[in-house]
C-alpha positions in Angstrom: 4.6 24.3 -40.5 1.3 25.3 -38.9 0.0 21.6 -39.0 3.3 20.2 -37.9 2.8 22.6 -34.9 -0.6 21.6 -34.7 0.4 17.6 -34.4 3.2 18.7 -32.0 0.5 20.9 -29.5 -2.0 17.6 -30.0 0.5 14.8 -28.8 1.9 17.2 -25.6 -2.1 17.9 -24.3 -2.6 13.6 -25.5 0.4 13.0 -23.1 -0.8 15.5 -20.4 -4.4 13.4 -20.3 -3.0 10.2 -19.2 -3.6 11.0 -15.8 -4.1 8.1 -13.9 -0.5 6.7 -14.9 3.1 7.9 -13.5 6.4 6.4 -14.4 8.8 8.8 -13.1 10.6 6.2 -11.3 12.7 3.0 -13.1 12.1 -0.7 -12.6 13.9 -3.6 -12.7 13.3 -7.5 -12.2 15.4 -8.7 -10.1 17.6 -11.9 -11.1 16.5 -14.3 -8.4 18.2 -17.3 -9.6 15.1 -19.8 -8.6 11.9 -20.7 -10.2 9.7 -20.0 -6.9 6.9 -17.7 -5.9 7.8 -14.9 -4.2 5.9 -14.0 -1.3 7.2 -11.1 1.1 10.5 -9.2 1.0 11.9 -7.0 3.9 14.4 -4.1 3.9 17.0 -2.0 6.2 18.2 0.1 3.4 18.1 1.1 0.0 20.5 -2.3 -0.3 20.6 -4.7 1.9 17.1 -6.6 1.4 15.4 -10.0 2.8 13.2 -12.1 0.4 10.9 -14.7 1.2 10.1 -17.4 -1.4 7.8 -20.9 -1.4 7.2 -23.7 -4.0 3.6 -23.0 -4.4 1.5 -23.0 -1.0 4.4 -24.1 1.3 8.1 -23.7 1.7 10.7 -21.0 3.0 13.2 -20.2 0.6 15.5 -16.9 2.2 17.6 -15.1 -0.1 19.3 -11.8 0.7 21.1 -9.4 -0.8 23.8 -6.5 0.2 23.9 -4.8 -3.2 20.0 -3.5 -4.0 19.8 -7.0 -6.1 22.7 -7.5 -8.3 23.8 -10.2 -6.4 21.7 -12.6 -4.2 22.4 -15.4 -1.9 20.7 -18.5 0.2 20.7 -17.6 4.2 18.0 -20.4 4.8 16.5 -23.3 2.9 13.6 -25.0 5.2 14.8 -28.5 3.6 17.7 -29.9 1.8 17.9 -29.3 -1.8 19.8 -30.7 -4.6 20.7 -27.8 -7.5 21.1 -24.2 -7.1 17.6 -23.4 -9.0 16.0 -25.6 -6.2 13.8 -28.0 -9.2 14.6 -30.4 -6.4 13.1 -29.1 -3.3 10.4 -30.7 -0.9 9.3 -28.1 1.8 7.6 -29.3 5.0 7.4 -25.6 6.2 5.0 -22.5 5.3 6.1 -19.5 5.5 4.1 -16.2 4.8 5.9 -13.2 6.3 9.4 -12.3 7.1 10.7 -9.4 8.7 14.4 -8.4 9.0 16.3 -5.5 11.8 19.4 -3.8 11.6 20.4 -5.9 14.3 21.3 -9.1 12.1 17.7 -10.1 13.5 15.9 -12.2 11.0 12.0 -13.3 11.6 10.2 -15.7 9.5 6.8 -16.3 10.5 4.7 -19.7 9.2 1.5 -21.3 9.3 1.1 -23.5 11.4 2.5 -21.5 14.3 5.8 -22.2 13.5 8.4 -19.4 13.4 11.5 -19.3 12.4 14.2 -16.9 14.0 17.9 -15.9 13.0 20.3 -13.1 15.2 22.9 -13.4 13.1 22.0 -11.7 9.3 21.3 -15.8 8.3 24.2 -17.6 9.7 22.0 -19.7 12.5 18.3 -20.1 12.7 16.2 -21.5 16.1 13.0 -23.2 15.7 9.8 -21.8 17.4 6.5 -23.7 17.7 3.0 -21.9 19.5 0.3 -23.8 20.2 -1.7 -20.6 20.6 -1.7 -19.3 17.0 -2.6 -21.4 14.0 -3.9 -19.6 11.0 -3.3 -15.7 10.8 -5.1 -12.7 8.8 -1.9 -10.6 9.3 1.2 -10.1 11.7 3.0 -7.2 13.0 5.9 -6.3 14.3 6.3 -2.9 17.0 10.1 -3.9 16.7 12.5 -6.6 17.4 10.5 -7.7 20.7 7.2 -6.9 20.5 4.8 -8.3 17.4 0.9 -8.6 17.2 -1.0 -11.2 15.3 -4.6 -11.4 14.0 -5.3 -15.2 14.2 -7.8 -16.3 11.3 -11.1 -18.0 12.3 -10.4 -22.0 11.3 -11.4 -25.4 13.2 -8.1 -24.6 15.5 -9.2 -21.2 16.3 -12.0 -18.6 16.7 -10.1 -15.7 16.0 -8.2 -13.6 18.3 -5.2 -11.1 18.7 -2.4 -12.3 20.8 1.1 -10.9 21.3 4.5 -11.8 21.8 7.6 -9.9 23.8 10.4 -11.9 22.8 10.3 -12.0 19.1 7.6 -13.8 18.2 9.2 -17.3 20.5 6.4 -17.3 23.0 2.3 -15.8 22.3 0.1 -14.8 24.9 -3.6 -14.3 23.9 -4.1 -10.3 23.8 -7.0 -8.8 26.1 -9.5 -7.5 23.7 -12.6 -7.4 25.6 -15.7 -9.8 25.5 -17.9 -7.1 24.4 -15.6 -7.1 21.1 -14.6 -10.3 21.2 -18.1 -12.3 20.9 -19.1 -10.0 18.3 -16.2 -9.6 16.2 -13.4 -11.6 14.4 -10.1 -9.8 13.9 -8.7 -8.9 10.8 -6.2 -6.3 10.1 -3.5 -4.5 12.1 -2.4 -0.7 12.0 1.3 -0.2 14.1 1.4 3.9 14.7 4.3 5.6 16.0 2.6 7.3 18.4 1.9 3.8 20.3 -1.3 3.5 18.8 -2.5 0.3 17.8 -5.5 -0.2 15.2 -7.5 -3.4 15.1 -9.9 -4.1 12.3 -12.8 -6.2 12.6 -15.2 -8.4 10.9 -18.9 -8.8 12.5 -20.3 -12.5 13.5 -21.0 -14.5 11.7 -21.5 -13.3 8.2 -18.1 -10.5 8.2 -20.4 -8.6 5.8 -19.8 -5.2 8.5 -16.2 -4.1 9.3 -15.4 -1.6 12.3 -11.7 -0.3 13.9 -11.4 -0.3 17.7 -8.0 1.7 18.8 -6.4 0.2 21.9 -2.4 0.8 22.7 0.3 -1.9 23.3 -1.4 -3.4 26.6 -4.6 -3.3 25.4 -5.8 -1.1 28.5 -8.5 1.3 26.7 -10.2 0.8 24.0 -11.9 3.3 21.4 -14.4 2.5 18.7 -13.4 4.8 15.7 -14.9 6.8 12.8 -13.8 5.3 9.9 -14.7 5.3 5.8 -16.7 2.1 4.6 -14.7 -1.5 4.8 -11.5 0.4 6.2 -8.5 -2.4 6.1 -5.9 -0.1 7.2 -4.9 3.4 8.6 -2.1 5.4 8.4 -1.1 8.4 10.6 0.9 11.0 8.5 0.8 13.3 11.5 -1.2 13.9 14.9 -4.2 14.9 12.6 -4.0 13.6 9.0 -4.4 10.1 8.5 -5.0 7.9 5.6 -7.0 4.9 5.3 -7.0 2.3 2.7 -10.4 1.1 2.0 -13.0 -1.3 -0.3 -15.8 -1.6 -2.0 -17.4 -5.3 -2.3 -19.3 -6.1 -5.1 -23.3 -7.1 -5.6 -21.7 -10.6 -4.5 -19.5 -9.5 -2.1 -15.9 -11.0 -3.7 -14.3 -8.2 -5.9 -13.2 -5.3 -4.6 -13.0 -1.4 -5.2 -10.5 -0.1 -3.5 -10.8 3.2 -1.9 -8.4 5.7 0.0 -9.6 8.4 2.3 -8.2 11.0 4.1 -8.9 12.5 7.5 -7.3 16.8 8.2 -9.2 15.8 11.8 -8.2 12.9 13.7 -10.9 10.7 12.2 -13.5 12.9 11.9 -14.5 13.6 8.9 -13.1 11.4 5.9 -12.3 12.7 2.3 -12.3 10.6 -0.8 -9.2 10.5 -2.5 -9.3 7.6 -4.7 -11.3 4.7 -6.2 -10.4 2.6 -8.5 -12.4 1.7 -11.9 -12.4 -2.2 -11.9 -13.5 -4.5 -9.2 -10.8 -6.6 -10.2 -8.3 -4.4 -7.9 -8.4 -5.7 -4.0 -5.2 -4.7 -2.3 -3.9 -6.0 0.6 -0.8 -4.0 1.2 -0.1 -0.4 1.6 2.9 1.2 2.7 4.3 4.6 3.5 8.3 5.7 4.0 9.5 6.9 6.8 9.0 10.4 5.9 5.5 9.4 4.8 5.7 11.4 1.8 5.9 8.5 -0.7 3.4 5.8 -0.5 1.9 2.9 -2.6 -1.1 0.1 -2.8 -0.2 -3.2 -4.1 -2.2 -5.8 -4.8 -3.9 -8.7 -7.6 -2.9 -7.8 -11.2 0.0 -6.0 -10.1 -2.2 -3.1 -8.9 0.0 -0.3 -8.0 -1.0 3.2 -7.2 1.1 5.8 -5.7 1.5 9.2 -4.0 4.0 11.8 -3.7 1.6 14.2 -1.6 1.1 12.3 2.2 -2.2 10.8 0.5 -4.1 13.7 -1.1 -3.4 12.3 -4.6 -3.0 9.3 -6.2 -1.7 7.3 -9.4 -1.4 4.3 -11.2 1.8 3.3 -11.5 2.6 0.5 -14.9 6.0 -2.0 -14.0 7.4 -4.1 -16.6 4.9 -6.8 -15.6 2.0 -4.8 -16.2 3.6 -3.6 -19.9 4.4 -7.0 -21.2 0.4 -8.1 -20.1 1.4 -10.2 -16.7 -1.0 -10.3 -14.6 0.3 -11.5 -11.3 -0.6 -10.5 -7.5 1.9 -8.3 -5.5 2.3 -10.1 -2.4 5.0 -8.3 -0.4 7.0 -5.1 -0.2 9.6 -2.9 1.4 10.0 0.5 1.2 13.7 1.8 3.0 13.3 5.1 2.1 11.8 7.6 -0.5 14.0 6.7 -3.4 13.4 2.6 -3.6 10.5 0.1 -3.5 11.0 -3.2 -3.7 8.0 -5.9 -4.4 7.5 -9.9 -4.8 4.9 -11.1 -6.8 3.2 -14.6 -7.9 4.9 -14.3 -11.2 7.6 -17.1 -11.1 10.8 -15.7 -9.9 10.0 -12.2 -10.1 11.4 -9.5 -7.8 10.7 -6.0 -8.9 13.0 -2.8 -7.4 11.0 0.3 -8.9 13.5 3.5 -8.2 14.2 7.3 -8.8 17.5 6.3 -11.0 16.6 8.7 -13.3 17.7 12.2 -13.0 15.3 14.4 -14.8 11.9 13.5 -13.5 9.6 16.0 -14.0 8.2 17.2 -10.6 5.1 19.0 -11.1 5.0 22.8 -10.4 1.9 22.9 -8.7 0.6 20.8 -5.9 -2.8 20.4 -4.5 -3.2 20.4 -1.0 -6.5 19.8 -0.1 -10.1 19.9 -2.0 -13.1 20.6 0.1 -15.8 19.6 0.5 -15.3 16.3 -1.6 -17.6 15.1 -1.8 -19.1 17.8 -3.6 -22.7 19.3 -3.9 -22.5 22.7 -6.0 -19.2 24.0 -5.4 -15.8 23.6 -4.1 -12.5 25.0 -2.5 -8.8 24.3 -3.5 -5.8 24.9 -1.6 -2.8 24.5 -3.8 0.6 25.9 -4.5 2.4 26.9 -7.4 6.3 26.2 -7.2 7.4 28.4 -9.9 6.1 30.8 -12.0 3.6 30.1 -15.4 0.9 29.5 -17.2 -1.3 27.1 -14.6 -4.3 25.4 -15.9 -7.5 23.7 -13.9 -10.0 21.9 -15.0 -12.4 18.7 -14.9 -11.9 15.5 -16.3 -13.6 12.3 -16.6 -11.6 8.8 -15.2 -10.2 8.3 -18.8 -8.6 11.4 -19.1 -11.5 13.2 -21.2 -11.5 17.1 -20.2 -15.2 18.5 -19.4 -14.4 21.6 -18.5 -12.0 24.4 -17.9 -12.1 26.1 -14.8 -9.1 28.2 -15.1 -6.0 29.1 -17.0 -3.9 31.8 -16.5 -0.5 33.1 -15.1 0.4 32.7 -11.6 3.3 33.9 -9.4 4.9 31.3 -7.0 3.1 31.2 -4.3 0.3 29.5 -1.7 -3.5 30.0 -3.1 -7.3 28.9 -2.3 -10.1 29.2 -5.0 -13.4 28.0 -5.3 -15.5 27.1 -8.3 -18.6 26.2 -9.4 -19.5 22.9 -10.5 -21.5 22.8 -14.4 -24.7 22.3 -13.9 -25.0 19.7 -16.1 -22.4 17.3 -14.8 -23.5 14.5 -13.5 -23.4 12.3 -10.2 -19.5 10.3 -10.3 -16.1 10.3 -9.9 -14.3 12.6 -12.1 -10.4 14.2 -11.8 -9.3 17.6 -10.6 -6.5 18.7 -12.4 -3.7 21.1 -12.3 -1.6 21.3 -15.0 1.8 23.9 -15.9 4.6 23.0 -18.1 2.7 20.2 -19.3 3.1 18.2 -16.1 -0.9 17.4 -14.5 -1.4 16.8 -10.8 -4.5 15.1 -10.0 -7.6 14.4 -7.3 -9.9 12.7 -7.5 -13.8 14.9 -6.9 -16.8 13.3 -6.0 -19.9 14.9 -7.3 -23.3 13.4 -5.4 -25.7 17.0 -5.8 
């Protein structure tokens, strides 16, 4: 009996050390009914979902459904086709993004400069064709008018931002000033609510230095910002914490790290939250709710990490995909609330919906708000708060889960606490895990140790 206990204690603490991974939430793939890839997916609720598919590089395949996928349909087929699984299908269209309003509005944007638009959920479509965009880096949309587009640098252009008022019909070259403009290529957009509009850049020629000017909607005043190394994009939770999505090229500057900050200060200071282990692991989309409490990173090797905290912690997060050793890149998402997320990816035919179906997910019991400084010298400070009474443990562990030491464990009421500890003095210079564990639920963030 004491051995059988023992085995019993070993596999709860085996499960508690898997930090990096969460699967409270359910997935599903999709039945799309085509053999496409799947390249960008848009959302007005938990149900009612656009999805963007191509044959290969080109195409634009729309499917939508009313039902959170258990029944899809065709709203618009760039070309005629012969069967329902489309083996017959000849695109002379590439689309890349689509975005879809509450409105019936329906956007899909292409290479090429050629848009294609829809008021009526699908029913119609009008034809759009800009000689001032060609190649893009990424496009935005404020709402149903108003849209901004980072054009890539190609033979057709030399990289600017223009704009568009009327839904993405007609573009008008946006006035970024020539004191930006002849030293940096655009790259990335960051829509705030509070009107604020985020533009990243690349330096000429060589793009090997990346910097964030912060205009508004007219591009009247503009604002160099603080930012974390290689910032792609930023996210305000609130007035002063924001969250930025970052990366780390490697010694050859291709693969990727990917980082996430977080700013308590408006930009600035900036604390480490995450990095990722591989440099196999660039992401190119992150996404917060509308309550921006849930968020996620998606990217190559269906790289998905998560948090449930506003950005202070983060987790892996394995789909079916991942389990059954696919290794296709996420290229689009939605996320209509805090309860569903629904992705496209490379993998043929293969739309994911990953949500909270299940009803006894284990919430943990105590949250960490905040770990500072990070990164850390000799000591450091936690905020945190415990939800309901117990047993709470902390401690230190390395990026695979190992435990190197205990820093507390004993009972605390529910309530709000800071403590500080003392690093070992024999740990050494990395990236380990902070974690707080009760019931046998862990919460983790990530502490940066430099001395």
């Amino acid at each position: 009996m004491k051995y059988f206990l023992l085995i019993i204690l070993f596999l709860l603490s085996y499960e508690a050390k898997a930090l990096p991974f969460e699967d409270g939430f359910t997935y599903s793939v999709l039945d799309s009914h085509i053999v496409r890839d799947y390249w960008d997916v848009s959302c007005i609720n938990d149900n009612d979902c656009i999805f963007l598919s191509r044959k290969g590089v080109s195409g634009a395949i729309i499917q939508r459904t009313k039902d959170g996928g258990k029944t899809m349909e065709f709203v618009y087929v760039d070309t005629s086709f012969t069967k329902d699984d489309l083996s017959t299908y000849y695109p002379d269209y590439s689309a890349r993004r689509i975005f879809y309003f509450e409105s019936g509005l329906i956007i899909i944007v292409g290479y090429f400069g050629v848009f294609h638009k829809s008021t009526d959920f699908g029913e119609t479509w009008t034809k759009h064709k800009s000689e001032n965009v060609f190649d893009f880096f990424e496009v935005e949309m404020v709402n149903e008018n108003i849209a901004f587009l980072a054009n890539d640098k190609n033979i057709n252009t030399d990289g600017k931002v223009h704009y568009s008022t009327d839904g993405c019909e007609t573009w008008k070259l946006f006035p970024v000033p020539d004191s930006i403009s002849n030293r940096w290529w655009p790259f990335s957009l960051s829509i705030q609510n509070n009107g604020d509009l985020l533009i990243g850049f690349f330096s000429k020629p060589d793009i090997d230095n990346w910097v964030m000017y912060k205009t508004n909607f007219d591009g009247s005043k503009w604002e160099l910002m603080n930012t974390p190394p290689n910032t792609y994009k930023i996210h305000y939770i609130n007035d002063n914490e924001w969250v930025a999505r970052c990366a780390i090229l490697d010694d050859e500057n291709i693969f990727e790290y990917v980082t996430v900050y977080k700013t308590y200060d408006a930009g600035k200071t900036w604390e480490l939250k995450f990095k990722t282990e591989s440099p196999f692991s660039s992401a190119r989309i992150s996404i917060f709710s509308k309550s921006f409490t849930n968020g996620y990173i998606l990217g190559p090797k269906n790289l998905i990490l998560k948090t449930k905290d506003k950005g202070d912690s983060w987790y892996f997060i394995r789909d079916s995909l991942q389990k059954l050793g696919a290794t296709g890149s996420i290229t689009g998402a939605s996320l209509p609330s805090d309860n569903v997320l629904y992705y496209t990816t490379t993998l043929i035919g293969r739309l994911v919906k990953y949500s909270n179906d299940v009803a006894d997910v284990k919430e943990p019991l105590v949250v960490t708000t905040r770990i500072y400084p990070n990164p850390i010298q000799n000591s450091f400070t936690v905020d945190y708060e415990v939800a309901k009474s117990g047993i709470l443990r902390q401690y230190i562990c390395d990026l695979s889960g190992r435990e190197i030491c205990s820093l507390y464990a004993g009972y605390k009421e529910s309530s709000v606490y800071t403590s500080t500890y003392k690093l070992p003095d024999n740990l050494a210079i990395g990236s380990y895990w902070f974690v707080s564990e009760m019931n046998g639920v862990c919460q983790i963030q990530m502490l940066n140790v430099v001395k």
